[in-house]
C-alpha positions in Angstrom: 13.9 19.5 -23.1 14.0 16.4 -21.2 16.4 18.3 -18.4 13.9 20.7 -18.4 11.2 18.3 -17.5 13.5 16.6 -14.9 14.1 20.2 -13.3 10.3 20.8 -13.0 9.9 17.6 -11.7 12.1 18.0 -8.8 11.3 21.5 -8.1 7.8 19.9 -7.6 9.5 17.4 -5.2 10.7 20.0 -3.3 8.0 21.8 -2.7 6.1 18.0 -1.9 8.8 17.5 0.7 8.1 20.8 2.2 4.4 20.4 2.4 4.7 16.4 3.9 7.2 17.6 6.8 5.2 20.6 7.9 1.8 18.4 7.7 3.5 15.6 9.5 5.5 18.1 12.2 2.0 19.6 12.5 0.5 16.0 14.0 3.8 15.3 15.9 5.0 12.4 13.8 8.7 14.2 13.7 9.7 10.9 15.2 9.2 9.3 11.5 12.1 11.5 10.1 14.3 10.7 12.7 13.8 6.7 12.1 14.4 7.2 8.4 17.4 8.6 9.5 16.0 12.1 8.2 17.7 14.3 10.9 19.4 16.8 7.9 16.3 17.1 6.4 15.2 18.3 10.2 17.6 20.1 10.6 17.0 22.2 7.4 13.0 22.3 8.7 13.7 23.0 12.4 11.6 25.6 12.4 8.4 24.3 10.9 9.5 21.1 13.3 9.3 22.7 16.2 5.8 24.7 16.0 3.2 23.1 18.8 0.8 21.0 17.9 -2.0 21.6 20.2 -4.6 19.7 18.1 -2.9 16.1 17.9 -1.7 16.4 21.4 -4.6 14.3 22.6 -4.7 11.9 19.9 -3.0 8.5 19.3 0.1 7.6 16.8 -2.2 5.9 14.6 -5.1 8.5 14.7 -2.8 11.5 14.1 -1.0 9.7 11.1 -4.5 9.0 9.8 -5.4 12.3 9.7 -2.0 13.3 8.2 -2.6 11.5 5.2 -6.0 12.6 5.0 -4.9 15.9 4.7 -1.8 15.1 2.3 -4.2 14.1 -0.5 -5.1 11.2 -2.9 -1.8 9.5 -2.8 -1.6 9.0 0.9 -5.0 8.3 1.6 -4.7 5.2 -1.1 -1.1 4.0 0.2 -3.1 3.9 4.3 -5.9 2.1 2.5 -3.5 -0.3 0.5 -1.4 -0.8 4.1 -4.8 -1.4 5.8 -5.0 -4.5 4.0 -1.3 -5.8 5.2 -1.3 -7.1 8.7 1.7 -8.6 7.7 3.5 -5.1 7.5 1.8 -2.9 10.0 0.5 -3.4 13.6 -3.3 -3.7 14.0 -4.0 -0.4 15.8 -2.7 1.3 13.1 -5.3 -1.5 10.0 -8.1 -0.4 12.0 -7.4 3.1 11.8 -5.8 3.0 8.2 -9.6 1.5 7.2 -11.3 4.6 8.4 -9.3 6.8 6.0 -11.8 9.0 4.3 -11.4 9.5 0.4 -14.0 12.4 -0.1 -13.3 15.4 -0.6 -15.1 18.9 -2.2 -16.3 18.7 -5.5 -14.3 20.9 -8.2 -15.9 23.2 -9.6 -18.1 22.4 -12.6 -16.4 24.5 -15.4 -13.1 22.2 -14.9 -15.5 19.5 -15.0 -16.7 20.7 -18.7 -13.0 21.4 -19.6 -11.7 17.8 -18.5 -14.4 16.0 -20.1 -13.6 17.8 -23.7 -9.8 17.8 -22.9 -10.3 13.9 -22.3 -12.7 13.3 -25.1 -11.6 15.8 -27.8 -15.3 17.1 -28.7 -17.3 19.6 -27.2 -19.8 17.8 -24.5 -23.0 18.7 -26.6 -21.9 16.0 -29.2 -22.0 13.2 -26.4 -24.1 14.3 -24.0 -27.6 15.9 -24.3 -27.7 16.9 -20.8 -25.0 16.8 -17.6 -25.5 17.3 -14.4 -23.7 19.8 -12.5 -23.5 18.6 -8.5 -21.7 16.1 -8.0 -22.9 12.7 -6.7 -19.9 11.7 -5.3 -16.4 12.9 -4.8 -13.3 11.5 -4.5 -9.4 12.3 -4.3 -8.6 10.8 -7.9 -12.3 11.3 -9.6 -16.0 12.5 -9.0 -19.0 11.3 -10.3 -21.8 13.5 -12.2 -25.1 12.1 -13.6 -25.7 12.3 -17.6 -27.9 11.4 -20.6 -25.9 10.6 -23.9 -27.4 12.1 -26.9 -29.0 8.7 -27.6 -31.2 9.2 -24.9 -29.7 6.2 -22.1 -29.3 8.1 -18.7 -25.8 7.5 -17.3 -22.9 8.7 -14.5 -19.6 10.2 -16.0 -16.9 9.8 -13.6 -14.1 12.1 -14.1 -10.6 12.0 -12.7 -9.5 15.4 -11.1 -7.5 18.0 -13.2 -3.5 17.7 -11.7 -3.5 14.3 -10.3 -1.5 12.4 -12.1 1.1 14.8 -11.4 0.5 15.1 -7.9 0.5 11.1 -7.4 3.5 11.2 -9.8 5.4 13.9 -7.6 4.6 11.5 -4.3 5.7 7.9 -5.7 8.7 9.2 -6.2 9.1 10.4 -2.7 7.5 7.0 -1.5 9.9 5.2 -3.1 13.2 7.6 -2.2 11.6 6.6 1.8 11.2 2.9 0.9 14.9 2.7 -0.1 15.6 4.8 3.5 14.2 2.0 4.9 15.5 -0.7 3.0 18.9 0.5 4.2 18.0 1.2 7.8 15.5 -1.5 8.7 16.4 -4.6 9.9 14.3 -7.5 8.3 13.5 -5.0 5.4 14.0 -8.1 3.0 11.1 -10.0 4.4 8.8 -6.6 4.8 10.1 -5.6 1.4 9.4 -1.4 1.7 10.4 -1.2 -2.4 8.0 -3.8 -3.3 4.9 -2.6 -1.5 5.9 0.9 -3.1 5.9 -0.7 -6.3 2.6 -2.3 -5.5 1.5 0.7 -4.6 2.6 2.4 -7.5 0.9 -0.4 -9.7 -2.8 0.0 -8.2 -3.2 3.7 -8.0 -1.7 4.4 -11.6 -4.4 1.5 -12.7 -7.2 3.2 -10.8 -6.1 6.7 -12.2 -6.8 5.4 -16.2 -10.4 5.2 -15.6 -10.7 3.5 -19.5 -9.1 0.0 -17.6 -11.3 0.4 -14.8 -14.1 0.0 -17.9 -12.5 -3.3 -19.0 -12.1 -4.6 -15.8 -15.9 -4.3 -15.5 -16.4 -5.9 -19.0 -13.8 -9.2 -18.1 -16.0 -9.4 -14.6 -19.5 -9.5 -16.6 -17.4 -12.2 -19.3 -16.7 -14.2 -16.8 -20.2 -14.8 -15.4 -21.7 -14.5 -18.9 -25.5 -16.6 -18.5 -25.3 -15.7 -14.9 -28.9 -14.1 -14.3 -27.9 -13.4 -10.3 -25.7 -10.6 -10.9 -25.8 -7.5 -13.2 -22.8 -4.7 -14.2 -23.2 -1.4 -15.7 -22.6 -1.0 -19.5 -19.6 1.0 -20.6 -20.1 3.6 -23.2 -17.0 3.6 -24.8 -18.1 6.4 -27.3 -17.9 8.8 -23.8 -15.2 7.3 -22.3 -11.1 8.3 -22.2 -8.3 7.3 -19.6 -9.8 10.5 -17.7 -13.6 10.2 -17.9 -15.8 6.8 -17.8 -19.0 7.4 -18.5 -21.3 3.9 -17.5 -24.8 3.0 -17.0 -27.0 4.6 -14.5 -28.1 1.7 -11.8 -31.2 2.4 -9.2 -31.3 0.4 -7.0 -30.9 -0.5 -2.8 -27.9 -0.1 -1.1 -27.0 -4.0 0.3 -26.7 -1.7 3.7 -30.6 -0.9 4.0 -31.9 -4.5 5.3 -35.1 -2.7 6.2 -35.6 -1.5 2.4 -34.7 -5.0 1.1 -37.3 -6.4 3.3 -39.5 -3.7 2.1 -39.4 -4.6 -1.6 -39.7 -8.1 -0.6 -36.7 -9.5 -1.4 -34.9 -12.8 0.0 -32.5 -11.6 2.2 -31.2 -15.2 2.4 -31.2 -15.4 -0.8 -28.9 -12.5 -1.7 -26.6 -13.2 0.9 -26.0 -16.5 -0.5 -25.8 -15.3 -4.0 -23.1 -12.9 -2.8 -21.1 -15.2 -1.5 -21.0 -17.7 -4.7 -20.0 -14.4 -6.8 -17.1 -13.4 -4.8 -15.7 -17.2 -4.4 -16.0 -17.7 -8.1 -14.3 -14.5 -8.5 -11.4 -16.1 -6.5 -11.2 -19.6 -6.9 -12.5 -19.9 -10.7 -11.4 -16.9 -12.4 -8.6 -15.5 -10.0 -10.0 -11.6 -10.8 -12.0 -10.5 -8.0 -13.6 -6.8 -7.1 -11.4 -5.1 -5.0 -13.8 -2.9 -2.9 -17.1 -4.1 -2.5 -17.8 -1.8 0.3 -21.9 -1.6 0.7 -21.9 1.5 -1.0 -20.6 -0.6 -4.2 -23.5 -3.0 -4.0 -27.0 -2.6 -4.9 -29.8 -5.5 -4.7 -32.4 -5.1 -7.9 -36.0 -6.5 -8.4 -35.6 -10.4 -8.4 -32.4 -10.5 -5.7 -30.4 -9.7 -8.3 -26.9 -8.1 -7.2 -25.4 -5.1 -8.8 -21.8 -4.5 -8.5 -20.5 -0.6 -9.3 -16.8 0.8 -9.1 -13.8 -1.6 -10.3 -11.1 0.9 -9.6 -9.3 -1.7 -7.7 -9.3 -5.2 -8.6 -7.5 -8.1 -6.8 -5.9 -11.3 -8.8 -4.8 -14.2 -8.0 -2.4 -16.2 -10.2 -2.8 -20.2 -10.0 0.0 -21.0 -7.6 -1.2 -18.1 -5.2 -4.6 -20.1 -5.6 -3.6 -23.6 -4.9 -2.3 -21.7 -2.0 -4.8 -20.1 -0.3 -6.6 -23.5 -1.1 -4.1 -25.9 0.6 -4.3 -23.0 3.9 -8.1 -23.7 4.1 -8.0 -27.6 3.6 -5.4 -27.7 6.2 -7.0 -25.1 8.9 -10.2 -27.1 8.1 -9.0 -30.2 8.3 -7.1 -29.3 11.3 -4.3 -30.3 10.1 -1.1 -28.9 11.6 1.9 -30.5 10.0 0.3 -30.1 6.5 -0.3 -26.5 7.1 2.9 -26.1 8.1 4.6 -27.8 5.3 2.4 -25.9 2.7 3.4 -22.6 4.3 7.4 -23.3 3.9 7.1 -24.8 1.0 5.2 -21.8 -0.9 6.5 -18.6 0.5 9.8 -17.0 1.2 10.7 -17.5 4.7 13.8 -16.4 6.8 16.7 -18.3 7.2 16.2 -18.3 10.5 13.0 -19.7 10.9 12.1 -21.4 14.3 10.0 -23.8 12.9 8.9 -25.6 16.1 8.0 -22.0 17.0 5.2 -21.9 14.1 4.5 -25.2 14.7 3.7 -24.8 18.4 1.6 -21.5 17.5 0.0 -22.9 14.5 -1.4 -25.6 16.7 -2.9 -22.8 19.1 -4.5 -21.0 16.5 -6.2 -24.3 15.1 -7.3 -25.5 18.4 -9.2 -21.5 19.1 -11.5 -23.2 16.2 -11.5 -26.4 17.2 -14.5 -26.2 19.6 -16.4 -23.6 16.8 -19.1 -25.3 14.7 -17.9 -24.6 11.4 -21.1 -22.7 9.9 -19.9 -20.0 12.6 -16.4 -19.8 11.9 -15.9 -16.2 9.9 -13.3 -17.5 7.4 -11.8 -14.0 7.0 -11.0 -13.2 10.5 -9.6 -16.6 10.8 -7.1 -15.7 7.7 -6.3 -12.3 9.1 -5.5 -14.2 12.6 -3.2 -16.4 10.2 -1.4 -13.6 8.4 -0.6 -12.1 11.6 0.5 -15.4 13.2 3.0 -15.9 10.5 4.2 -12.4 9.9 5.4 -12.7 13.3 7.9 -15.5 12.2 8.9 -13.0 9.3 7.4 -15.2 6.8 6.2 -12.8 3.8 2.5 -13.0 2.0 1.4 -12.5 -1.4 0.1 -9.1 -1.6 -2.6 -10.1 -3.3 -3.5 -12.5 -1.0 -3.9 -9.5 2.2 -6.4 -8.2 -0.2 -8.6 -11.1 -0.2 -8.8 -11.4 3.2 -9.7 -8.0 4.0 -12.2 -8.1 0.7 -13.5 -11.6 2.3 -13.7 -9.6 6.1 -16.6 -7.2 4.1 -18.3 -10.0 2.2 -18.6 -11.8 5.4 -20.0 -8.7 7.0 -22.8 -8.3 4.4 -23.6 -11.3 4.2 -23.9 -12.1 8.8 -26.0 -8.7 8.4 -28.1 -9.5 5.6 -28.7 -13.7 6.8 -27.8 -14.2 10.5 -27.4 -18.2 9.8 -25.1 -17.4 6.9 -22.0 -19.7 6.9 -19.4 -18.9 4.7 -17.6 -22.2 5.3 -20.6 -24.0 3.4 -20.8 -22.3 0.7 -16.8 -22.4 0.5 -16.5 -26.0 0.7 -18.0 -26.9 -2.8 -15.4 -24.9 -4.3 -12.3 -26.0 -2.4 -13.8 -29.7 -3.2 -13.5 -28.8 -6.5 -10.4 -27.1 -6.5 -8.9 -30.3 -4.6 -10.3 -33.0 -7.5 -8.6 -30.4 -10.3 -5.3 -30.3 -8.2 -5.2 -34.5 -8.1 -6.7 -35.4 -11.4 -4.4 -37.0 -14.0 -4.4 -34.4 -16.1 -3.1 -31.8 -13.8 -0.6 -34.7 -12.4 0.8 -35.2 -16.1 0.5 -31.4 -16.9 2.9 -30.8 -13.3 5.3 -33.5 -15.2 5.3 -32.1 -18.5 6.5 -29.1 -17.1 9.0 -30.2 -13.9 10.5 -32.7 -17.0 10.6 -29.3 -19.2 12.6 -27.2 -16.3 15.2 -29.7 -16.1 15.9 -30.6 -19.8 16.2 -26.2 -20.1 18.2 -26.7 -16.5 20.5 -29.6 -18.7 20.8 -27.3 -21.9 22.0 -24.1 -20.0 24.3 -25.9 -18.0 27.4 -26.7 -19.8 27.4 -22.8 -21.2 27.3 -21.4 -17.9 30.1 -23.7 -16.4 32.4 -22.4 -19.1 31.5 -18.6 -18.8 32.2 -19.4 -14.8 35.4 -21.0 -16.1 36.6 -18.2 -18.8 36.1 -15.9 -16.0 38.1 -17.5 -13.7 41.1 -17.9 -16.2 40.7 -14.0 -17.0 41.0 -13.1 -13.0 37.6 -11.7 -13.9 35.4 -13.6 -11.3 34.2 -11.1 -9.3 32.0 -11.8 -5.8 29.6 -8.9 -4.2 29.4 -9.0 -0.7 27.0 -6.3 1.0 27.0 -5.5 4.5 23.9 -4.0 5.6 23.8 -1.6 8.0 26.9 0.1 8.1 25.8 3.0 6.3 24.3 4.1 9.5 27.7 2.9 11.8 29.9 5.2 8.9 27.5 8.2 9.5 27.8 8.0 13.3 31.4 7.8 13.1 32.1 10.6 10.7 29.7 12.4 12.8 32.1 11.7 16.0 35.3 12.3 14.2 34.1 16.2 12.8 33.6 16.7 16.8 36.4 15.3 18.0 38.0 17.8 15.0 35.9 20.5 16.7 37.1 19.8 19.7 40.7 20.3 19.1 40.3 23.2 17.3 38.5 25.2 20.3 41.2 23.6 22.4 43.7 24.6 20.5 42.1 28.1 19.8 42.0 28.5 23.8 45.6 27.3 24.6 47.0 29.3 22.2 45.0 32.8 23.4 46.0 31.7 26.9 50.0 31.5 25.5 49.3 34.6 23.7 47.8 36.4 26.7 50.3 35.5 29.1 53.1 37.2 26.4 51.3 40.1 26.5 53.4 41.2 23.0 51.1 43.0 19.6 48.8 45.6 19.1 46.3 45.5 22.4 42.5 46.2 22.1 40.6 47.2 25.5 44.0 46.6 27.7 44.3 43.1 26.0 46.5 41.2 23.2 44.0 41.5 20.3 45.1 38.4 19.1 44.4 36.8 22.5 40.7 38.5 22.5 39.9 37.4 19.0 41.2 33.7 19.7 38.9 33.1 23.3 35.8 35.2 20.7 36.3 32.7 18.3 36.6 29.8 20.9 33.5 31.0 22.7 31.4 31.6 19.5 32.2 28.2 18.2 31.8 26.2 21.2 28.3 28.1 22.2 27.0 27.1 18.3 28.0 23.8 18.7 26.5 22.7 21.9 23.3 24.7 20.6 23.5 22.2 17.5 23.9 19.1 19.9 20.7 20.4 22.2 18.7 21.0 19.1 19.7 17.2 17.7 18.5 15.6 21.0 21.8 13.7 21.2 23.6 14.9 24.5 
């Protein structure tokens, strides 16, 4: 059973690869293959490779691998939306156009809407809902969204994931992470970009956004945390309606955060809820460490009384305490302006290469603080200056918390919002309380002797492992069974180029051969003759000739004269 599974599964594969080269030849991204050292794979495709591509002719690289995505479904558009928000892996031409990736697509039809909702819930739809709507009110590539009313009267949206794709998203990790290990063994500095771990990242967040039932206690941990707090409202979940397929939550009316006018309309404080905002996400970060994901303005409503509604937790950031004290000892020291202190905490907190000019980052540090130096602070946008950061160190190949690139790109949008809704806002106020805060926590005595407890706890376990692992070192020695793994990277490629050589070297002296020995055999003129001519003569030079024409054909066709 299990082979059988496994055969399916790779038949699907197959057919995944097939669909992903033609969509990619059809945009003229062929170059991608041939850097992930993909050429048999071309070579088996040549034909679909080959076919113009009038349409993308005009466009840029980043543009035309935008739209391949688009066009390759859920799993593609969510890895370009996941890379948009790491300017430490990509270059920025290709984070602006990754953040216009589209995820809507055409409703599916209602019927498989009905049979996903029972297949989900495992009742007919008449014994939870009393009435369902059948357009959609949104669509996505994982789910779509209808409006409702339970049987208990409360009017509410189901959102339910799309028949086949978990499958699909399934069928495409796997072929994300058979490319990231191409990489890994092709790339230089892949340790530092680290092509397996953003797959398994990847892999991580859209499996989490596929089981819409966590997205419902994500949304129930974020309305715990600010529990009392009468500035923010989030939609009930019905759990009685709701399955790792189908969420069904409370229906919100309200105005989008986008339509100023409106707001001003109503007579709401636009001031007001811009500053609200912007206490909610920094608590989110700096208090709790579990943050929305996506607040997009089409995920935020304002209510009567400036109250802000958040909607859609299908991606959710965290932030563990260490990455915390981090991002917290960044801003003291870009505040501050202090250069040697932001250095320090940046070596001292992230991997970095071996090779690490550090008078290098030094020197460009101190260029990046002094393009603020002159700013008043209420006007510095605190997430542009942290995606001007991650860029600045990426260069040195120093890596970033994933979590962190998600932050800043969440913090780019909250800033946005908040300059549109309150010109004077100043995100640097409002953060300062809380990195006060956050400072008096890190030096009170109780953290101090809570750091000592546990550095004093590392070493005593450091002091008790010790002796045991000296004399398993030791016993293995003895045994000649001390065994050290070297790994030369890159030479996978070298061994590929050089059998490659050798088989036409081999060639070579075969047509040679073929040729001297028809010319020997011509010249004896001796055997049975075809046309005038020693047939063993004419079939050598056919031979020679056929072989040598497919052969430079092969080398015209691989580009490599």
């Amino acid at each position: 059973m299990l082979r059988l599974i496994q055969l399916n599964r790779n038949v699907r594969s197959i057919r995944r690869y097939r669909q992903i080269i033609t969509v990619f030849a059809g945009y003229g991204l062929e170059h991608l293959l041939e850097y992930l050292n993909l050429s048999q794979v071309m070579a088996a495709s040549r034909r679909v490779l080959r076919r113009p591509t009038p349409k993308a002719a005009h466009l840029s690289a980043p543009t035309r691998l935008r739209l391949a995505m688009e066009e390759l479904g859920p799993t593609f558009i969510k890895l370009g939306q996941l890379l948009s928000t790491r300017p430490d892996i990509i270059p920025e031409p290709f984070i602006q156009e990754f953040s216009r990736l589209q995820d809507s697509i055409p409703s599916i039809p209602f019927s498989e809407v009905c049979s996903e909702i029972e297949r989900e819930l495992g009742v007919p739809i008449e014994e939870r809902f009393s009435s369902l709507g059948s357009e959609s009110i949104a669509a996505a590539s994982i789910a779509q969204v209808h409006r409702a009313r339970l049987i208990s009267g409360e009017d509410v949206v189901v959102k339910v994931r799309r028949p086949g794709v978990v499958e699909t998203v399934e069928t495409d990790i796997d072929i994300l992470m058979g490319v990231a290990l191409l990489l890994e063994r092709h790339t230089a500095g892949s340790d530092i970009y680290d092509p397996v771990g953003v797959v398994r990242e990847f892999a991580y967040t859209i499996r989490r956004e596929m089981d819409l039932a966590r997205e419902g206690h994500a949304i129930e941990r974020i309305r715990d945390n600010f529990k009392g707090d009468p500035t923010l409202y989030f939609p009930t979940v019905y759990w009685q309606a709701t399955a790792k397929g189908v969420l069904t939550l409370e229906y919100i009316e309200g105005i989008k955060v986008s339509e100023v006018a409106a707001i001003e309309a109503a007579g709401l404080d636009r001031g007001e809820i811009a500053r609200r905002g912007a206490v909610a996400f920094l608590k989110m970060v700096l208090e709790h460490g579990f943050f929305h994901g996506d607040p997009h303005p089409g995920n935020v409503l304002i209510l009567p009384g400036n109250v802000i509604a958040l909607l859609d937790f299908g991606m959710v950031g965290r932030l563990d305490p260490s990455v915390k004290q981090y991002l917290t000892d960044v801003l003291t020291a870009v505040i501050n302006r202090d250069v040697d202190e932001l250095v320090a905490t940046i070596t001292a907190n992230v991997e970095v290469s071996e090779n690490l000019d550090v008078s290098g980052l030094k020197k460009g540090l101190a260029e990046f603080i002094d393009g603020y130096f002159e700013i008043p602070l209420k006007e510095i946008e605190v997430g542009r200056m942290l995606l001007q950061f991650i860029d600045l160190v990426s260069t040195h190949r120093i890596k970033i918390p994933p979590d962190l690139t998600l932050l800043v790109k969440v913090l780019v949008v909250i800033e946005g919002m908040g300059r549109e809704l309150d010109p004077q806002f100043d995100m640097v106020g409002h953060l300062r309380p809380f990195m006060e805060e956050a400072l008096r926590e890190q030096h009170s005595p109780t953290r101090m002797m809570h750091e000592v407890e546990k550095g004093f706890q590392a070493y005593l376990s450091l002091a008790r492992n010790l002796p045991r692992d000296i004399r398993e070192i030791l016993n293995k020695i003895n045994r000649n069974k001390l065994r050290i793994d070297l790994e030369h990277r890159g030479l996978d490629r070298f061994g590929k180029e050089l059998e490659r050589s050798a088989n036409r070297v081999s060639l070579s002296l075969i047509i040679t051969a073929l040729i001297i020995g028809s010319s020997i055999a011509m010249q004896a003129n001796r055997g049975p003759l075809l046309w005038g001519l020693p047939a063993f003569a004419f079939f050598g030079y056919l031979c020679a000739g056929i072989v040598g024409f497919w052969w430079m054909i092969a080398i015209i066709r691989s580009g490599r004269l």
